[in-house]
TORKOL-4160 file (C-alpha; in steps of 0.2 Angstrom, whole numbers, padded with zeros to 4 digits, m for minus):
318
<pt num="1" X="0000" Y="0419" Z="0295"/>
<pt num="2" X="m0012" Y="0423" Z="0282"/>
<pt num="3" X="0002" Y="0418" Z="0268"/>
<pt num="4" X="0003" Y="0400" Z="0275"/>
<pt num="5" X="m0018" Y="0399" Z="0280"/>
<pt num="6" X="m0019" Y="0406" Z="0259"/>
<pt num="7" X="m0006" Y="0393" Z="0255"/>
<pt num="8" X="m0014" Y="0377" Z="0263"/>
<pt num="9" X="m0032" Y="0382" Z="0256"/>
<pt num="10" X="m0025" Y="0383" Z="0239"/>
<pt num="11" X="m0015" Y="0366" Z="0245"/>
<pt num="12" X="m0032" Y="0360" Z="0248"/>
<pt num="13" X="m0042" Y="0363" Z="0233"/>
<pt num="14" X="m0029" Y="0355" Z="0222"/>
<pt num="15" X="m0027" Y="0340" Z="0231"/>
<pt num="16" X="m0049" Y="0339" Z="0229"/>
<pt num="17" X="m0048" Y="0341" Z="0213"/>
<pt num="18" X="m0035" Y="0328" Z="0210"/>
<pt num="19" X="m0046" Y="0318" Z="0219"/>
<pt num="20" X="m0061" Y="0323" Z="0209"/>
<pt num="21" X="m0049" Y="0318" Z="0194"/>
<pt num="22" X="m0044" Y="0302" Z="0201"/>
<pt num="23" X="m0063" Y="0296" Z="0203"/>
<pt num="24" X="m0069" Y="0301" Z="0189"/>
<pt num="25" X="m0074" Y="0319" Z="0192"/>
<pt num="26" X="m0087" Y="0333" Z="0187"/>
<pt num="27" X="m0092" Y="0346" Z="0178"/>
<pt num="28" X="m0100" Y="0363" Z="0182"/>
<pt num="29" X="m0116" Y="0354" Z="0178"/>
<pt num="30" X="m0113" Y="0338" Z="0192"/>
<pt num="31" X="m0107" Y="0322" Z="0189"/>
<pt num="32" X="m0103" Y="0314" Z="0173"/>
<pt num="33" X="m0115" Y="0300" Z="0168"/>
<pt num="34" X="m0105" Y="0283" Z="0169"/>
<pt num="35" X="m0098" Y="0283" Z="0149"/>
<pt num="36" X="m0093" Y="0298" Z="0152"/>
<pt num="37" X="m0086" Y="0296" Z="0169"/>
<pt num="38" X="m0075" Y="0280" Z="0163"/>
<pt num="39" X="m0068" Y="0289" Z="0146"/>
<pt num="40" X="m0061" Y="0303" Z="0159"/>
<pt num="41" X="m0055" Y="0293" Z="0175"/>
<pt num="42" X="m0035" Y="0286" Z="0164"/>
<pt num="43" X="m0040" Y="0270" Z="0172"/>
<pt num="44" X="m0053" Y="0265" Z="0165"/>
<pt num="45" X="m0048" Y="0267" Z="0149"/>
<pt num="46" X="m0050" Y="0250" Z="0143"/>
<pt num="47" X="m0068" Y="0250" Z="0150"/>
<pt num="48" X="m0072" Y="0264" Z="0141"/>
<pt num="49" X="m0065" Y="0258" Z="0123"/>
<pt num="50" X="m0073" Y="0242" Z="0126"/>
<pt num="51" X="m0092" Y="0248" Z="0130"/>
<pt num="52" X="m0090" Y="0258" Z="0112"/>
<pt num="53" X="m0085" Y="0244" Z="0104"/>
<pt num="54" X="m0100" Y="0234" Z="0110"/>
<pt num="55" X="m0111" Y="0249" Z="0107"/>
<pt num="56" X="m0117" Y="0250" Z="0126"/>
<pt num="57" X="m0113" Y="0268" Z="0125"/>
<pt num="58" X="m0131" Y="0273" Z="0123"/>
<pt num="59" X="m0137" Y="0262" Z="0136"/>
<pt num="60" X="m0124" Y="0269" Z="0149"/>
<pt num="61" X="m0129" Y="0284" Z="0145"/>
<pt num="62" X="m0148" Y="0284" Z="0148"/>
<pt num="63" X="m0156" Y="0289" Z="0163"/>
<pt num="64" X="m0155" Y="0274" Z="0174"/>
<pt num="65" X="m0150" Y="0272" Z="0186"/>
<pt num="66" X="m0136" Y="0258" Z="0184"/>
<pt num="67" X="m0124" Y="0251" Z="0196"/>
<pt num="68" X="m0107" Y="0247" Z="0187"/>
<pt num="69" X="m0095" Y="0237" Z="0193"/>
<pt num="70" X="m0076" Y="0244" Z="0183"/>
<pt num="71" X="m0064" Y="0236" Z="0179"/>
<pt num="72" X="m0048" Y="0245" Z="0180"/>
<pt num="73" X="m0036" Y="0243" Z="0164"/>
<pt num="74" X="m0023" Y="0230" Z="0174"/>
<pt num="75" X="m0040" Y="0220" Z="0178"/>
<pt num="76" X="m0041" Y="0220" Z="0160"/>
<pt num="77" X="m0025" Y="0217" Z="0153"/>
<pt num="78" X="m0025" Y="0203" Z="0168"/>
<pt num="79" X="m0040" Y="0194" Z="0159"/>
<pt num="80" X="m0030" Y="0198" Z="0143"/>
<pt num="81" X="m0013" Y="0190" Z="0144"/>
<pt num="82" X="m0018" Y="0177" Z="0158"/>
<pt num="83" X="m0034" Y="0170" Z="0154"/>
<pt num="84" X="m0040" Y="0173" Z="0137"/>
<pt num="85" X="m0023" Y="0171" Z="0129"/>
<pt num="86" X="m0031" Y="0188" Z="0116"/>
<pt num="87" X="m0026" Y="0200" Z="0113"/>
<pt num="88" X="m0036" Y="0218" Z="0117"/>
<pt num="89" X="m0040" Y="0221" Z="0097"/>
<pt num="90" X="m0047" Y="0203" Z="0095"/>
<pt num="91" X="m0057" Y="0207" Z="0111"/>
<pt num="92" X="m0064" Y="0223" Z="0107"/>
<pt num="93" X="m0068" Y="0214" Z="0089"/>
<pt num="94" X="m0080" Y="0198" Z="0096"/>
<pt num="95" X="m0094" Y="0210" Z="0101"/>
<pt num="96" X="m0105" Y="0194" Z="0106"/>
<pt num="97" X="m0093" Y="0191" Z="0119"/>
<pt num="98" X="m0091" Y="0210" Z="0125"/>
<pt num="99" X="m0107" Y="0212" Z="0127"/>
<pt num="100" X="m0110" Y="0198" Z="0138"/>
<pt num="101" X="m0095" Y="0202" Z="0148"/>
<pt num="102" X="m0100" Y="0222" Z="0149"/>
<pt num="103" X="m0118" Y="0219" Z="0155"/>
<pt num="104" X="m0113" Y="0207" Z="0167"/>
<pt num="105" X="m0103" Y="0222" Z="0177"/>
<pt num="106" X="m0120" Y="0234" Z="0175"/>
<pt num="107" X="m0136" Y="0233" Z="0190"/>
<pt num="108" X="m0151" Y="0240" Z="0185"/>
<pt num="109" X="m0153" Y="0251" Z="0198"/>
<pt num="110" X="m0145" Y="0262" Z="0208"/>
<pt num="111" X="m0134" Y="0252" Z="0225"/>
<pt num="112" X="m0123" Y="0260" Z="0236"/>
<pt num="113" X="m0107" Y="0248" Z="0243"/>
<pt num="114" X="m0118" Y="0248" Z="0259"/>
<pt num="115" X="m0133" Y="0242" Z="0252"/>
<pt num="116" X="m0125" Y="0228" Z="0242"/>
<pt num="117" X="m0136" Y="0212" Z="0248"/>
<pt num="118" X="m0121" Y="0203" Z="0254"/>
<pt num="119" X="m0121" Y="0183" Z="0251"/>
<pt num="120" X="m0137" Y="0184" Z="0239"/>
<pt num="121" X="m0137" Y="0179" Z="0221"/>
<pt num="122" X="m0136" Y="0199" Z="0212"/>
<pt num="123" X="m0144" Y="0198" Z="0195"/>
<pt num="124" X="m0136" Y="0208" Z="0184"/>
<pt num="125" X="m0144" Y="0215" Z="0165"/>
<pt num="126" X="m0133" Y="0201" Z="0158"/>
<pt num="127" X="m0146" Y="0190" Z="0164"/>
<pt num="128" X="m0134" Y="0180" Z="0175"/>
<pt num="129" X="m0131" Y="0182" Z="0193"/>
<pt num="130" X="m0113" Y="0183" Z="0205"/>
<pt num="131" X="m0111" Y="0186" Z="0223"/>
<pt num="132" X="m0105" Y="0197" Z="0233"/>
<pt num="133" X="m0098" Y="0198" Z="0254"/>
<pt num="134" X="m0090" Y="0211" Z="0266"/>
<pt num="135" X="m0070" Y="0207" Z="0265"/>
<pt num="136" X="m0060" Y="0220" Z="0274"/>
<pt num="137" X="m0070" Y="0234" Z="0276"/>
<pt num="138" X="m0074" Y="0232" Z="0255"/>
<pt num="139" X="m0084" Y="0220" Z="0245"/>
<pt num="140" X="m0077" Y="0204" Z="0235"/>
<pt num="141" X="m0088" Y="0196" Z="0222"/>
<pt num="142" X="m0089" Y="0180" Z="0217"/>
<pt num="143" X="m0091" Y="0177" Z="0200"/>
<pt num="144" X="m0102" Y="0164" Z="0189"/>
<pt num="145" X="m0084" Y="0155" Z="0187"/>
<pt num="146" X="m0080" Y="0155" Z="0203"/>
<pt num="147" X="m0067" Y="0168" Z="0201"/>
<pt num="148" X="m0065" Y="0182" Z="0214"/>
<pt num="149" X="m0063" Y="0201" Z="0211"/>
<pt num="150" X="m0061" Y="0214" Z="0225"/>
<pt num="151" X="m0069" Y="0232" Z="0225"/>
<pt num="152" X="m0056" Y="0245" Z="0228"/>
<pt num="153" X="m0064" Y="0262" Z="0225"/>
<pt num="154" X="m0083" Y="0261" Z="0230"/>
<pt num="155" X="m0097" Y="0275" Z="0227"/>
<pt num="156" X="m0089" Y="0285" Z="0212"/>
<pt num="157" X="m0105" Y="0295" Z="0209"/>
<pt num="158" X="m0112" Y="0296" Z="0192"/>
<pt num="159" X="m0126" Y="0306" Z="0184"/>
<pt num="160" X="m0135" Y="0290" Z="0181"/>
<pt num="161" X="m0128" Y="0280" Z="0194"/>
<pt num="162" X="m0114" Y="0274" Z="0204"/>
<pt num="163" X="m0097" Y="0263" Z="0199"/>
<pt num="164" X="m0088" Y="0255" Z="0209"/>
<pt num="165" X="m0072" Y="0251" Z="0205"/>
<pt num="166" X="m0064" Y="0233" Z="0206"/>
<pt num="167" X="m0048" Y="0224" Z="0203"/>
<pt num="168" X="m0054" Y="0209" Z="0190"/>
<pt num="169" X="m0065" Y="0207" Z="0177"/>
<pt num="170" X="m0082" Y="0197" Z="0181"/>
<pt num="171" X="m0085" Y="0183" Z="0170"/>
<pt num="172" X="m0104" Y="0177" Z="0170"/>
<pt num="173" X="m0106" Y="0157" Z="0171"/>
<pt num="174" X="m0101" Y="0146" Z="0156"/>
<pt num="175" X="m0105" Y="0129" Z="0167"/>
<pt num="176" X="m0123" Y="0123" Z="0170"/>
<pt num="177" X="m0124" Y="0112" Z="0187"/>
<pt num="178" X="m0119" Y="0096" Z="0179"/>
<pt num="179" X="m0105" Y="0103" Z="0169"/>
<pt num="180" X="m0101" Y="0110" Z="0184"/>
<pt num="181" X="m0100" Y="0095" Z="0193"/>
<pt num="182" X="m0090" Y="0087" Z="0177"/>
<pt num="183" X="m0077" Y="0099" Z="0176"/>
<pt num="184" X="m0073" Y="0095" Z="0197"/>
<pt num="185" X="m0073" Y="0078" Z="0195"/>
<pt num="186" X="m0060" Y="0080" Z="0183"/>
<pt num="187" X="m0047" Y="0092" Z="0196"/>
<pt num="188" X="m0032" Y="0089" Z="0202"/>
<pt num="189" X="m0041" Y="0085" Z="0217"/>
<pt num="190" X="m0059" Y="0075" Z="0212"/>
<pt num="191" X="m0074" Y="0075" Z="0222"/>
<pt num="192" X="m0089" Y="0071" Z="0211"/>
<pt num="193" X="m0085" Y="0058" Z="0199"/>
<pt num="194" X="m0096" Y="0045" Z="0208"/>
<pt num="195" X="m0110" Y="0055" Z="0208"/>
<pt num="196" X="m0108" Y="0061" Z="0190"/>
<pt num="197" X="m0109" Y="0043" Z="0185"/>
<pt num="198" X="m0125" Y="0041" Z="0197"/>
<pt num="199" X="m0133" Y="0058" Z="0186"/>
<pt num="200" X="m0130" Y="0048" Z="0170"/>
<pt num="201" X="m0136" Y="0032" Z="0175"/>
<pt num="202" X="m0153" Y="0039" Z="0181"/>
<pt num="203" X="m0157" Y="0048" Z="0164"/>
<pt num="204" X="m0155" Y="0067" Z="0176"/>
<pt num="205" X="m0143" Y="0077" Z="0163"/>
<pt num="206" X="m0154" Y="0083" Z="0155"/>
<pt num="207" X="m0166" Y="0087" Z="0169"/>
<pt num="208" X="m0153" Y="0095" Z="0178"/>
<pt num="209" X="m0146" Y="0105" Z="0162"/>
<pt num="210" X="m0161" Y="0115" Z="0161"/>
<pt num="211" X="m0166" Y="0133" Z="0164"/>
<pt num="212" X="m0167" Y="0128" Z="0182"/>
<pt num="213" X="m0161" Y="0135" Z="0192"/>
<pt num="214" X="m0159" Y="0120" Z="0203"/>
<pt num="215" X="m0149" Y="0120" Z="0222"/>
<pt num="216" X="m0139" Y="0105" Z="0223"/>
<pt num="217" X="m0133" Y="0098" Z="0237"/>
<pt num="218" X="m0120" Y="0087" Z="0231"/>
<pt num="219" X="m0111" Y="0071" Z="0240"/>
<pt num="220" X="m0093" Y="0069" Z="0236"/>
<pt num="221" X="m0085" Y="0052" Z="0233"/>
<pt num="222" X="m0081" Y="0048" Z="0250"/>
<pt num="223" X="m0099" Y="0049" Z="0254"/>
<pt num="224" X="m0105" Y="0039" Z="0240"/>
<pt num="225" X="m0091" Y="0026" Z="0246"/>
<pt num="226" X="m0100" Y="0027" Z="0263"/>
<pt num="227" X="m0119" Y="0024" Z="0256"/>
<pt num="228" X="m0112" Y="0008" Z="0248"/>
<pt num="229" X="m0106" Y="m0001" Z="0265"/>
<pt num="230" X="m0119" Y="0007" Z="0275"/>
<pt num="231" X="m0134" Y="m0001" Z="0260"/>
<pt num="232" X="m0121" Y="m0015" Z="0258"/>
<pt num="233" X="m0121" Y="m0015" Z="0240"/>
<pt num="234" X="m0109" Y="m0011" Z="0227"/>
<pt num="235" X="m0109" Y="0005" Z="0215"/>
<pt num="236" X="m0114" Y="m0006" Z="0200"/>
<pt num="237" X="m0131" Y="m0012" Z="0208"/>
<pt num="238" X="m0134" Y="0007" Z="0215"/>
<pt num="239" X="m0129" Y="0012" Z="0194"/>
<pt num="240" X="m0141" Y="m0001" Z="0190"/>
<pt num="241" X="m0157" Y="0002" Z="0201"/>
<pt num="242" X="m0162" Y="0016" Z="0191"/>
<pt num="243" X="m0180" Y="0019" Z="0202"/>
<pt num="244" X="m0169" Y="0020" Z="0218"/>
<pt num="245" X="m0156" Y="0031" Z="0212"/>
<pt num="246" X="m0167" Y="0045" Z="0204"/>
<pt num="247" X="m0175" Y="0046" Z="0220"/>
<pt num="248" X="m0160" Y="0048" Z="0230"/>
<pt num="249" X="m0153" Y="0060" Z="0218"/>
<pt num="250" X="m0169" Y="0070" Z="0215"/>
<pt num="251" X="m0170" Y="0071" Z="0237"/>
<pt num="252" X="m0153" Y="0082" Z="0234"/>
<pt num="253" X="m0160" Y="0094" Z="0221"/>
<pt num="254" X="m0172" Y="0109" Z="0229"/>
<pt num="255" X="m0180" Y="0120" Z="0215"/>
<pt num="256" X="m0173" Y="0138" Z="0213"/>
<pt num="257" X="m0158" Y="0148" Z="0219"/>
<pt num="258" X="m0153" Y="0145" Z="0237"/>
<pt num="259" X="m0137" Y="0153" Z="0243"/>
<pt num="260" X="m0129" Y="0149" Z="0259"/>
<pt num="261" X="m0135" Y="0163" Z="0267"/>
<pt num="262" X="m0152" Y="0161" Z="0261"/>
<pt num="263" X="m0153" Y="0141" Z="0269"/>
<pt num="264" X="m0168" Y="0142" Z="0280"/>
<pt num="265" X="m0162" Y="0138" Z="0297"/>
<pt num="266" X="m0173" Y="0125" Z="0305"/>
<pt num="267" X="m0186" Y="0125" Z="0292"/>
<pt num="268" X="m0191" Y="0111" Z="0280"/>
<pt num="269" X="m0184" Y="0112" Z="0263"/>
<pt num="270" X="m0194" Y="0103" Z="0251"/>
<pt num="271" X="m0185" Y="0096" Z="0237"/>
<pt num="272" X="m0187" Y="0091" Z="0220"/>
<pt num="273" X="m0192" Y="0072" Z="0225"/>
<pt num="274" X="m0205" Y="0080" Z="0234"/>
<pt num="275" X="m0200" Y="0075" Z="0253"/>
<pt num="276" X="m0191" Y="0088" Z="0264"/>
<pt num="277" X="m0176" Y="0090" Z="0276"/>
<pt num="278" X="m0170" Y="0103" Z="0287"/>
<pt num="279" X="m0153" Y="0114" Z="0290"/>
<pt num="280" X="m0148" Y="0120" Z="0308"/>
<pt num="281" X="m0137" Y="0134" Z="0313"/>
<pt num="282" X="m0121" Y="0123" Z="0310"/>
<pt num="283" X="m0127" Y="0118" Z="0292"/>
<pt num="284" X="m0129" Y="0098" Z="0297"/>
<pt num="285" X="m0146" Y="0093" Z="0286"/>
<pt num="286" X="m0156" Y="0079" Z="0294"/>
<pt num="287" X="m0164" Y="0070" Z="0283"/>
<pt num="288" X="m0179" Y="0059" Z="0283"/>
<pt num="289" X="m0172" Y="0043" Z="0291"/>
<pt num="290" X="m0163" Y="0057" Z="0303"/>
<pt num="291" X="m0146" Y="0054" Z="0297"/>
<pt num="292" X="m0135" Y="0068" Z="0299"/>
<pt num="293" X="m0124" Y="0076" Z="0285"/>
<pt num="294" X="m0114" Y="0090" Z="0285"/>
<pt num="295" X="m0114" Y="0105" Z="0272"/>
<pt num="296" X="m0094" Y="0106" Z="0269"/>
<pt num="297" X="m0093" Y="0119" Z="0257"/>
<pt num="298" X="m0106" Y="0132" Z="0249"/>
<pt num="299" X="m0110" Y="0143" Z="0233"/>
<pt num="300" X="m0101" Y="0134" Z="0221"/>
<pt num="301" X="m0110" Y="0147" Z="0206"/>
<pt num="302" X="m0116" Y="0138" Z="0190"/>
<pt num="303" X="m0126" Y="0149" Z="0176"/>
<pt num="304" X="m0141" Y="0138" Z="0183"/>
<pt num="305" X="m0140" Y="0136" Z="0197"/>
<pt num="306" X="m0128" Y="0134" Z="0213"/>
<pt num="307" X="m0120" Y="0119" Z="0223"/>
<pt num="308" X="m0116" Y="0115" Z="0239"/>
<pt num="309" X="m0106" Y="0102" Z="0244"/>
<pt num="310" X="m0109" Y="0089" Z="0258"/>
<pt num="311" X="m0100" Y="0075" Z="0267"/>
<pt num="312" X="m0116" Y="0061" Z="0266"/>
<pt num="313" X="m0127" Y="0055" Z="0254"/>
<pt num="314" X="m0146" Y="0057" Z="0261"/>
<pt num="315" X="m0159" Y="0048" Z="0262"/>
<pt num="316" X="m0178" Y="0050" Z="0258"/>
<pt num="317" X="m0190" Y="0039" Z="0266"/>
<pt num="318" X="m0190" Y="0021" Z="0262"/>
């Protein structure tokens, strides 16, 4: 009896440490900090050539405390062979490039999977912001691109901070709204190309290019295609009646960063035209001639801002 009860405590400590190992580890002296936490987890391998070769190893070493979201090597050689068409050594060489890709995986402060503030824009020392929701008991982020990555080991504690480990790398915006807007008008399945056009005929690129950010809520073709019969005019005279359309545009635009689950319920939102509308529990705006529209998709993330998408254009006073 005490051979086996020795037995399956020394069973025990080897399967902790493996999983010490496995998650990074420790050292008689606590946990390593996140540089060196990366450099010993086999894993993250790729992670840890990449933040030497952008020089971020003295940042990541300071005191904190960071949250960093790490990209497992097959996340890496993913983005590698799939997307960027690179390979690792030309990677690793464009250090602009790295360092705007590292530092959009790192928090400046210290946030445990369960305190992640789920479905609000998460600004990041990159300077640019992604999303993040519960999924299966785990977190999925939503990129700047749109692109989603899973976290599949959460909490790995580190001397100055936490890593939580995911399946993709984060990529930070590389669209402001308009471009945004551009680049789906232009999909195998088009939804903005009327209200592109209506964005250059009022003289708004610009506008709507800028710092921001800007919440747009954005009226797909269909919709445009609706105003038309319902104002009984055709989309060259809208085009053309340049005071009429920055109005209506500019009633679609509210100033600052409004995810879905920010949307004050019920509330007034003011806009960038300077009248309101309101959003109720079912995400139907009433505008201010008390048409309904309804919102039909949400956080679509641009590096200025976010847009959602809706089924009816609306309508500011007359």
């Amino acid at each position: 009896m005490q051979m086996s009860i020795r037995r399956w405590i020394a069973a025990l400590i080897t399967a902790s440490a493996a999983l010490l190992s496995a998650c990074g580890g420790s050292d008689d002296h606590g946990p390593l900090d996140i540089v060196s936490l990366a450099k010993s987890n086999s894993n993250l391998s790729i992670l840890a050539e990449a933040i030497q070769a952008a020089d971020l190893e003295k940042t990541l070493r300071a005191a904190g405390p960071f949250t960093v979201f790490a990209p497992t090597n097959q996340a890496f050689e993913n983005l590698l062979q799939n997307e960027l068409k690179v390979s690792k050594t030309e990677l690793l060489a464009n250090k602009t490039l790295l360092t705007s890709v590292l530092t959009y995986h790192v928090l400046g402060t210290k946030v445990m999977s369960g305190d992640v503030p789920l479905g609000q824009p998460i600004t990041t020392l990159q300077k640019g912001f992604f999303k993040a929701e519960a999924a299966g008991g785990s977190l999925k982020i939503t990129d700047g691109r749109n692109r989603s990555s899973n976290v599949v080991t959460a909490n790995v504690a580190a001397q100055n901070g936490v890593v939580h480990i995911i399946d993709k790398v984060l990529l930070p915006a590389d669209k402001n709204v308009v471009q945004t807007a551009i680049a789906l008008s232009k999909s195998a399945q088009p939804e903005f190309g009327i209200l592109v056009e209506a964005v250059v005929a009022a003289g708004l690129v610009e506008t709507l290019s800028g710092t921001g950010p800007f919440t747009v809520f954005a009226p797909t073709d269909a919709a445009f295609v609706a105003l038309l019969e319902e104002l009984k005019i055709s989309k060259e005279a809208l085009l053309a009646d340049k005071s009429l359309l920055t109005k209506v545009l500019t009633y679609h635009v509210v100033p600052g960063l409004v995810l879905k689950a920010q949307v004050p319920v019920g509330r007034a939102i003011t806009t960038v035209q300077g009248e309101s509308f309101t959003v109720n529990a079912a995400l139907a705006i009433t505008d201010q001639r008390a048409r309904s529209a309804k919102i039909t998709g949400t956080d679509v993330l641009a590096s200025n801002g976010v847009i959602h998408v809706i089924d009816k254009v609306i309508l500011p006073k007359p």
